[in-house]
DSSP file (Angstrom, degrees, kcal/mol; ACC not computed):
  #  RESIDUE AA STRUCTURE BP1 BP2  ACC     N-H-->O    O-->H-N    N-H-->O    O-->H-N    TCO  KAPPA ALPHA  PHI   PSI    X-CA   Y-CA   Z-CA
    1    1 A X              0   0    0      0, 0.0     0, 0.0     0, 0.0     0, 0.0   0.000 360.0 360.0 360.0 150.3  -16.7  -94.8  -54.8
    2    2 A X        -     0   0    0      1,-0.1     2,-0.7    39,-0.0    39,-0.0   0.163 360.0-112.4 -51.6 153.4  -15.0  -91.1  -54.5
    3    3 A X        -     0   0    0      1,-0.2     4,-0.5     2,-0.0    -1,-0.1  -0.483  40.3-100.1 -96.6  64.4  -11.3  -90.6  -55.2
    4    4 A X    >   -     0   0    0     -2,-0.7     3,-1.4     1,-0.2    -1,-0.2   0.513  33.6 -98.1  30.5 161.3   -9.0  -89.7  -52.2
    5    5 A X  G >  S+     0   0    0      1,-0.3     3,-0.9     2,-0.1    -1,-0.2   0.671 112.2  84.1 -93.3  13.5   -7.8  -86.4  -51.4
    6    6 A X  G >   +     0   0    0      1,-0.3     3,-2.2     2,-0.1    -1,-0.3   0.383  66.1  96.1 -50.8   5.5   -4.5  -87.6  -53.3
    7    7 A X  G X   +     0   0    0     -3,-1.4     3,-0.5    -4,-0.5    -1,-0.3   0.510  62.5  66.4 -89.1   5.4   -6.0  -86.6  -56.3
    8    8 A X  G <  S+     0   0    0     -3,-0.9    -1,-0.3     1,-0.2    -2,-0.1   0.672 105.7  51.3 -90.5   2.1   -4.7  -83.4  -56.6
    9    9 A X  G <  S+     0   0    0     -3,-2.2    -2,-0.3     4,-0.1    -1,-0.2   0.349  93.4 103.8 -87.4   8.2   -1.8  -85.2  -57.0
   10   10 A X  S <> S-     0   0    0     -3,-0.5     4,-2.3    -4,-0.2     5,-0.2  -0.065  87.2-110.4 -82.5 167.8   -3.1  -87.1  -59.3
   11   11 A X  H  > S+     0   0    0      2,-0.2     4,-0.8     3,-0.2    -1,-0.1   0.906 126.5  39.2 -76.4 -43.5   -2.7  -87.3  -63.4
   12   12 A X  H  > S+     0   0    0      2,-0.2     4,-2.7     1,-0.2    -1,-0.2   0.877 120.9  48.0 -85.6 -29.9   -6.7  -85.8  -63.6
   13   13 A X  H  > S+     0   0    0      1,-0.2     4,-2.0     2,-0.2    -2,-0.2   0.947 113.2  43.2 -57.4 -44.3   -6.1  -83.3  -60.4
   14   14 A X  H  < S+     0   0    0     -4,-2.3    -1,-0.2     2,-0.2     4,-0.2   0.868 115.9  49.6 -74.8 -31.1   -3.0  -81.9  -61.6
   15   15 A X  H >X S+     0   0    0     -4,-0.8     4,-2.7     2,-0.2     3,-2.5   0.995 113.3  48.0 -73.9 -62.3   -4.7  -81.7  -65.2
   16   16 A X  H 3X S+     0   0    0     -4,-2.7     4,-2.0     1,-0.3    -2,-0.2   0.914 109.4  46.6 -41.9 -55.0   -7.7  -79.9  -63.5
   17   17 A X  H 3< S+     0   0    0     -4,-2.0    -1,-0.3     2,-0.2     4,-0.2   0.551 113.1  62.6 -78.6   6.8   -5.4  -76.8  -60.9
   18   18 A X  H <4 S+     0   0    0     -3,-2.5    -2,-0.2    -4,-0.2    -1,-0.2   0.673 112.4  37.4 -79.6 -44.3   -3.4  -76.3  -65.0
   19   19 A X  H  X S+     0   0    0     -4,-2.7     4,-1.1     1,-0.2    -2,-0.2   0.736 105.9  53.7 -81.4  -8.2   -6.7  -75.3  -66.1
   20   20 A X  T  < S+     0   0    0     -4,-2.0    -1,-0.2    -5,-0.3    -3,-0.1   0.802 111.4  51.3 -92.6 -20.0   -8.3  -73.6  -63.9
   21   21 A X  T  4 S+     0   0    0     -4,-0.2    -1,-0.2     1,-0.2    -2,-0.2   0.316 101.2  66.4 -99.5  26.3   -5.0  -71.0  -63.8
   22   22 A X  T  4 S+     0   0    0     -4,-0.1    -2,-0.2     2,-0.1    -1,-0.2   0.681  78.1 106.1 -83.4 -58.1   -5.2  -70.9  -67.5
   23   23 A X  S  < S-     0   0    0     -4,-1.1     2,-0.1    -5,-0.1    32,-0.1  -0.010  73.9-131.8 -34.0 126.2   -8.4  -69.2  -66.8
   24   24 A X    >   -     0   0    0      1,-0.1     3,-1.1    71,-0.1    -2,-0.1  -0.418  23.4-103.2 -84.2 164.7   -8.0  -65.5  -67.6
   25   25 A X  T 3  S+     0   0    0      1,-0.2    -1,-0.1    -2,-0.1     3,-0.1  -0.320 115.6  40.1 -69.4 160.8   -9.2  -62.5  -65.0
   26   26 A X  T 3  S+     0   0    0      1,-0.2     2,-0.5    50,-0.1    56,-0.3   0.477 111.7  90.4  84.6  -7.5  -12.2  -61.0  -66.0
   27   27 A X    <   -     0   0    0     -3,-1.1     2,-0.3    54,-0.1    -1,-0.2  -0.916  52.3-158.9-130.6 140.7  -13.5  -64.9  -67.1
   28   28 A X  B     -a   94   0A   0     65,-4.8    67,-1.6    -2,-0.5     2,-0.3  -0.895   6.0-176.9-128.9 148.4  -15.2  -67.9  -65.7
   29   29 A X  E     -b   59   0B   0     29,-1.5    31,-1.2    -2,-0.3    67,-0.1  -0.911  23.1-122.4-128.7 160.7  -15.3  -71.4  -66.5
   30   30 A X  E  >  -b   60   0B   0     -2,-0.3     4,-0.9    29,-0.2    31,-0.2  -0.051  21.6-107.9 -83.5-168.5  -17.4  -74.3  -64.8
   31   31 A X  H  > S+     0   0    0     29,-0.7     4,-0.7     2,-0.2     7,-0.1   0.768 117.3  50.1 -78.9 -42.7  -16.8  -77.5  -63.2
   32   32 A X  H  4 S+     0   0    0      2,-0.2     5,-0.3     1,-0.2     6,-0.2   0.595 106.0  58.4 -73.9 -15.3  -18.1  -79.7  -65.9
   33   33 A X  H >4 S+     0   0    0      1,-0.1     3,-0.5     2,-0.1    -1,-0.2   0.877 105.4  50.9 -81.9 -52.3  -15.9  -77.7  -68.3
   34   34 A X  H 3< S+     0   0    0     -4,-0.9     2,-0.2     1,-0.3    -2,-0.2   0.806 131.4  12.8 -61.5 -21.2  -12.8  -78.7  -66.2
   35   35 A X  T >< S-     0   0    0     -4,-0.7     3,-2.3   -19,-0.1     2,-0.5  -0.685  83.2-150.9-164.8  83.4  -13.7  -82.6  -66.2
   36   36 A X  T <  S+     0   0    0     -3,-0.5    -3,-0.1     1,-0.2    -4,-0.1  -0.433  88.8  25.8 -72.8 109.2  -16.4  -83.3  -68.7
   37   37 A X  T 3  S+     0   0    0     -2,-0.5    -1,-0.2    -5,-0.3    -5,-0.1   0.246 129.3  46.7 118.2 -23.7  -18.3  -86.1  -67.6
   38   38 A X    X>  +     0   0    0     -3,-2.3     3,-1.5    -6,-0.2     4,-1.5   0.205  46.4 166.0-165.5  56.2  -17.4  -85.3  -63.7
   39   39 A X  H 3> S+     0   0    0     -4,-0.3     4,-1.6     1,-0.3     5,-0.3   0.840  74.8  69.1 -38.3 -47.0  -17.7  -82.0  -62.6
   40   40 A X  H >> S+     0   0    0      2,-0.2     4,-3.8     3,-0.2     3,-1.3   0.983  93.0  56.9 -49.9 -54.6  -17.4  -83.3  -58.9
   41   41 A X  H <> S+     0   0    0     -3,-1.5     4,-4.3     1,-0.3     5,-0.2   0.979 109.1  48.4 -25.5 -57.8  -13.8  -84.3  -59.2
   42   42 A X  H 3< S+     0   0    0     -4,-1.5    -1,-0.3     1,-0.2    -2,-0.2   0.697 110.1  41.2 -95.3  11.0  -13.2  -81.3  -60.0
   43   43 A X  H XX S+     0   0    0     -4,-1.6     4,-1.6    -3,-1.3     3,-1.2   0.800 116.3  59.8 -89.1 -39.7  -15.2  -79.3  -57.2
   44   44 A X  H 3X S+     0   0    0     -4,-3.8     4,-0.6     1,-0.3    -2,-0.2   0.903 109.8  43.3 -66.6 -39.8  -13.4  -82.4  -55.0
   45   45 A X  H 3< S+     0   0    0     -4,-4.3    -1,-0.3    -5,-0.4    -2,-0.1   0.459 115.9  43.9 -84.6  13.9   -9.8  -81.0  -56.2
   46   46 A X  H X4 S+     0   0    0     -3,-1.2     3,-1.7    -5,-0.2    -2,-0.2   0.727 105.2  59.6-105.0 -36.0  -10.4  -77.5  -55.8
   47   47 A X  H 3< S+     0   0    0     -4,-1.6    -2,-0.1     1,-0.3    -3,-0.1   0.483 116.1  37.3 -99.0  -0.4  -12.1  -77.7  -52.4
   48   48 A X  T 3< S+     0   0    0     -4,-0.6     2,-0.6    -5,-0.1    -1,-0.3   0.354  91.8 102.1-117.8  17.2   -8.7  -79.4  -51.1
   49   49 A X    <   +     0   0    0     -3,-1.7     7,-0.1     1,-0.1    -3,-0.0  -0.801  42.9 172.3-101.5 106.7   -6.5  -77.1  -53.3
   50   50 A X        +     0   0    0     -2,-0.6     2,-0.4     2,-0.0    -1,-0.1   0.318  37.3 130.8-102.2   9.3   -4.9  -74.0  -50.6
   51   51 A X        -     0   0    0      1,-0.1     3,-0.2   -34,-0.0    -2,-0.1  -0.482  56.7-158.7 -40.6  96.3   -2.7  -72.8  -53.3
   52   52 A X  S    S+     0   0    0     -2,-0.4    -1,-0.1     1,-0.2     3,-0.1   0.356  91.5  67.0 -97.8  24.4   -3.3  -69.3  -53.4
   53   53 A X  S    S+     0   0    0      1,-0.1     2,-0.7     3,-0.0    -1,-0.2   0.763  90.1  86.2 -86.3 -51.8   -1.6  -69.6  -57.9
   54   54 A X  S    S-     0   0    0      1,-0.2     2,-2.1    -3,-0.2     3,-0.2  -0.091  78.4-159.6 -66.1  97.9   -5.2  -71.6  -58.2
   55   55 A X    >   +     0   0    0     -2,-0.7     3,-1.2     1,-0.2    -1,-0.2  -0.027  23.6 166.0 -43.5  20.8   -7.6  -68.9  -58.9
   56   56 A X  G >   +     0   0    0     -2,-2.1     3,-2.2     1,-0.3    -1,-0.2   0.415  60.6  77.8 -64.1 -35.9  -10.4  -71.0  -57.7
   57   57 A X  G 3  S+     0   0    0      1,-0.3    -1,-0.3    -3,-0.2    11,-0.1   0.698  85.8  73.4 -60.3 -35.6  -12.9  -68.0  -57.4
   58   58 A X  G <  S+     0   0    0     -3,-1.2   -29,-1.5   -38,-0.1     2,-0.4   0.364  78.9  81.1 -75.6  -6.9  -13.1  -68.4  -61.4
   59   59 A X  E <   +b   29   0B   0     -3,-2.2   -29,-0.2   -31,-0.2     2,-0.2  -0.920  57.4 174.2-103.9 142.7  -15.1  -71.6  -61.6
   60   60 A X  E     -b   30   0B   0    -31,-1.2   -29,-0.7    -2,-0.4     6,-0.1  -0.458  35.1 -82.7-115.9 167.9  -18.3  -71.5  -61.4
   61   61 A X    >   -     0   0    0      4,-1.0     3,-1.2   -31,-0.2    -1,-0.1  -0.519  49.7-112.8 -88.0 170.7  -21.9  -73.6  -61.7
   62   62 A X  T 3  S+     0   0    0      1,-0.2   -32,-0.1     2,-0.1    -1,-0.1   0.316 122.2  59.9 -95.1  24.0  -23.1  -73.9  -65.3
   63   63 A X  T 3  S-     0   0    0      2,-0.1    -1,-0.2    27,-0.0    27,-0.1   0.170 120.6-109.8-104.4   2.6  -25.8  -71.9  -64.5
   64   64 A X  S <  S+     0   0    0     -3,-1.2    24,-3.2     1,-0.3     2,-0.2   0.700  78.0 134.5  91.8  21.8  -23.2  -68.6  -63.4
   65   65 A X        -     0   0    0     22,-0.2    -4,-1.0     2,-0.0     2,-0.6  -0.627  55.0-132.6 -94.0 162.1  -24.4  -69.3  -59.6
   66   66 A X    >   -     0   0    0     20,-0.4     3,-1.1    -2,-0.2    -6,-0.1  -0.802  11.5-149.7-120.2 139.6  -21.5  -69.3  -57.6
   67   67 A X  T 3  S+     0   0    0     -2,-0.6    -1,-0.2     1,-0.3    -7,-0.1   0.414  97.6  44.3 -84.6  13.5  -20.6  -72.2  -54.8
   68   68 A X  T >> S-     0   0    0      1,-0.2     4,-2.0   -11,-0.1     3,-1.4  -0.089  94.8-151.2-128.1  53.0  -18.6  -69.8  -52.2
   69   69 A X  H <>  +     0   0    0     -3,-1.1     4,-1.2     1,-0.2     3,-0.3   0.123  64.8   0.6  34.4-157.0  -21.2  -66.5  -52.2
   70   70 A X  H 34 S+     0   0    0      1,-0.3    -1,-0.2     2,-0.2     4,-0.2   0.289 122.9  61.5 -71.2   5.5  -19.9  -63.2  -51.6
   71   71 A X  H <> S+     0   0    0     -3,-1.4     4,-2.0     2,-0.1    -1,-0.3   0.807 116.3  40.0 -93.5 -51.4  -16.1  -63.8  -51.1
   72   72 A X  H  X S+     0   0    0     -4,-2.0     4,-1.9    -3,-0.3    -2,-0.2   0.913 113.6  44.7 -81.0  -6.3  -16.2  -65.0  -54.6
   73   73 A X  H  X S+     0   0    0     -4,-1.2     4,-2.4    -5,-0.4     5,-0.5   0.867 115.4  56.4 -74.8 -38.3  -18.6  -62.7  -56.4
   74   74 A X  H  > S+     0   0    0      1,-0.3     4,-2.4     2,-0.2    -1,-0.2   0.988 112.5  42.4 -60.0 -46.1  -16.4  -59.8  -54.4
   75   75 A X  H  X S+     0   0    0     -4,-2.0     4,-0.5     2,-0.2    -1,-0.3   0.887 113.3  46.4 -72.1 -39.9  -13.3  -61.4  -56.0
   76   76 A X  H >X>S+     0   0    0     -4,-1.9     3,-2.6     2,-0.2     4,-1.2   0.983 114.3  54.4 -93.2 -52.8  -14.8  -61.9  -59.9
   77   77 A X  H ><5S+     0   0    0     -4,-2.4     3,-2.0     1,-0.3    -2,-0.2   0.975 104.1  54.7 -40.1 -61.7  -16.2  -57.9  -59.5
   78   78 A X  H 3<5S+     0   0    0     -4,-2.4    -1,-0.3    -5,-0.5    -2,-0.2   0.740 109.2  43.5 -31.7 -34.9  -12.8  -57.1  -58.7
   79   79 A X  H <<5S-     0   0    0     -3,-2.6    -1,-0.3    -4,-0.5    -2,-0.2   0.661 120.6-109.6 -92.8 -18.0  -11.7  -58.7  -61.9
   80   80 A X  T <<5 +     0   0    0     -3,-2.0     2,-0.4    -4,-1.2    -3,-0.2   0.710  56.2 166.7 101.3  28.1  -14.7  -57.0  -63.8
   81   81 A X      < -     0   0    0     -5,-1.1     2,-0.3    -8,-0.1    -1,-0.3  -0.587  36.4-122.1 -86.7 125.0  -16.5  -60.1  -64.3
   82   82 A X        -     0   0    0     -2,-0.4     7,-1.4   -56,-0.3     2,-0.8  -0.487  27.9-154.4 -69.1 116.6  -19.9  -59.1  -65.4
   83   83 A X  E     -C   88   0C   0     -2,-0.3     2,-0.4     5,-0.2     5,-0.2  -0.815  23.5-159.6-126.6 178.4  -23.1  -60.1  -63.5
   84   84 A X  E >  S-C   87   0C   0      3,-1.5     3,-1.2    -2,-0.8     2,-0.6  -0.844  72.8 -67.8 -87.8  83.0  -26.9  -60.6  -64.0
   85   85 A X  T 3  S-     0   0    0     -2,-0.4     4,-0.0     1,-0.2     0, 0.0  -0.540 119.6  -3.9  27.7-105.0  -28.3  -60.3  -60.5
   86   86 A X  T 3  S+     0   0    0     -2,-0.6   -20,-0.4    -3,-0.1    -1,-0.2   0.648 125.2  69.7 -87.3 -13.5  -27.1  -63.2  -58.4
   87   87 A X  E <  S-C   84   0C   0     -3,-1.2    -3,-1.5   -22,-0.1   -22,-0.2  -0.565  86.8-105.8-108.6 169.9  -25.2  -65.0  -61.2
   88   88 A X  E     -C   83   0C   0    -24,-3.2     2,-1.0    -5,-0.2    -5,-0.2  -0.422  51.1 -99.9 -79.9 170.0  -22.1  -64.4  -63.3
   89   89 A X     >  -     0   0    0     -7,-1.4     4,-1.6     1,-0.1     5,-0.3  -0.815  38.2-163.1 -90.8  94.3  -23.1  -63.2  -67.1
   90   90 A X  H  > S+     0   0    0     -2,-1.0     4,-1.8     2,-0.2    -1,-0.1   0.965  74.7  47.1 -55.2 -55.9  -22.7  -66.3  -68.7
   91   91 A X  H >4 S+     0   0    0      1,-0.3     3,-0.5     2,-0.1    -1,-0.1   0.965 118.7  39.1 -59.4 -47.2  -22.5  -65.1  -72.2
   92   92 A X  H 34 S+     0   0    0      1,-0.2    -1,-0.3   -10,-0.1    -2,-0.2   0.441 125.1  27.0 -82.6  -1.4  -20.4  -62.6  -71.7
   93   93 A X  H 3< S+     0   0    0     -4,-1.6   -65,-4.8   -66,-0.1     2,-0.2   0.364  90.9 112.4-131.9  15.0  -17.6  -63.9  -69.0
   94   94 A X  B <<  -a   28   0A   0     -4,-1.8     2,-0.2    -3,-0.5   -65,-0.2  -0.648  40.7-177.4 -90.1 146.0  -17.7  -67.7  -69.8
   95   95 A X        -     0   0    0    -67,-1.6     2,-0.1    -2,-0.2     4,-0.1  -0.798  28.2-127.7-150.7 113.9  -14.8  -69.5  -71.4
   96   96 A X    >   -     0   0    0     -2,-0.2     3,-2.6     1,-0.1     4,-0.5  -0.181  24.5-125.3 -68.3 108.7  -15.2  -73.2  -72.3
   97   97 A X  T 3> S+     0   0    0      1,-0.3     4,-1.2     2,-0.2    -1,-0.1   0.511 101.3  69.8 -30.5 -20.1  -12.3  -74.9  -70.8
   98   98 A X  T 34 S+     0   0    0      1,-0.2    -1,-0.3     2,-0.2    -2,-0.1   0.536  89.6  63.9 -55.9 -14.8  -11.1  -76.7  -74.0
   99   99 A X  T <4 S+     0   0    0     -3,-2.6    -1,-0.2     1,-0.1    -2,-0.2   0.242 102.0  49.6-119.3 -13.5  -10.3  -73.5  -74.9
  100  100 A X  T  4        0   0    0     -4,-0.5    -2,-0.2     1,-0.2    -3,-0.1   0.799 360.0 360.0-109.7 -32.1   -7.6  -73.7  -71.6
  101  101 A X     <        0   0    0     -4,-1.2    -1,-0.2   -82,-0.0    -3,-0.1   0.364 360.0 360.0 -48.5 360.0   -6.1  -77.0  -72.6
């Protein structure tokens, strides 16, 4: 069963909103990156995270497609985030969350 929406209080929530404003501008990391092994947790803690420190625009699918459309592609151009038509430039704006830890 699914975790509650305390989990962004939680030990893996709190771990998850440290990394994702680790993330630099101009760079995207995924959901699977943030919580290897359950990339939903961590789409379930960002999508109850109104924090406007959590950069959420900066995660991504692991295929560069992005789950909120054109308010976030508007927001990652802003940053200079490179894309390939409809997706983010993987090679070039991805940064494997280990790397955030």
């Amino acid at each position: 069963m699914g975790r509650s929406p305390a989990e962004l209080n939680s030990p893996g929530g709190r771990a998850v909103l440290t990394r994702i404003r680790r993330i630099p501008p101009g760079h995207v990391t995924t959901y699977g990156d943030l919580c290897p092994g359950a990339p939903r947790f961590a789409g379930q803690v960002l999508s109850r995270c109104h924090d406007p420190s959590v950069p959420w625009q900066r995660v991504v699918r692991a295929d560069g497609s992005l789950a909120k459309g054109k308010e976030q592609r508007r927001l990652l151009e802003a940053e200079g985030v490179p894309f390939r038509r409809s997706r983010v430039d993987m090679d070039a704006a991805w940064i494997p969350a280990g790397e955030l830890a």
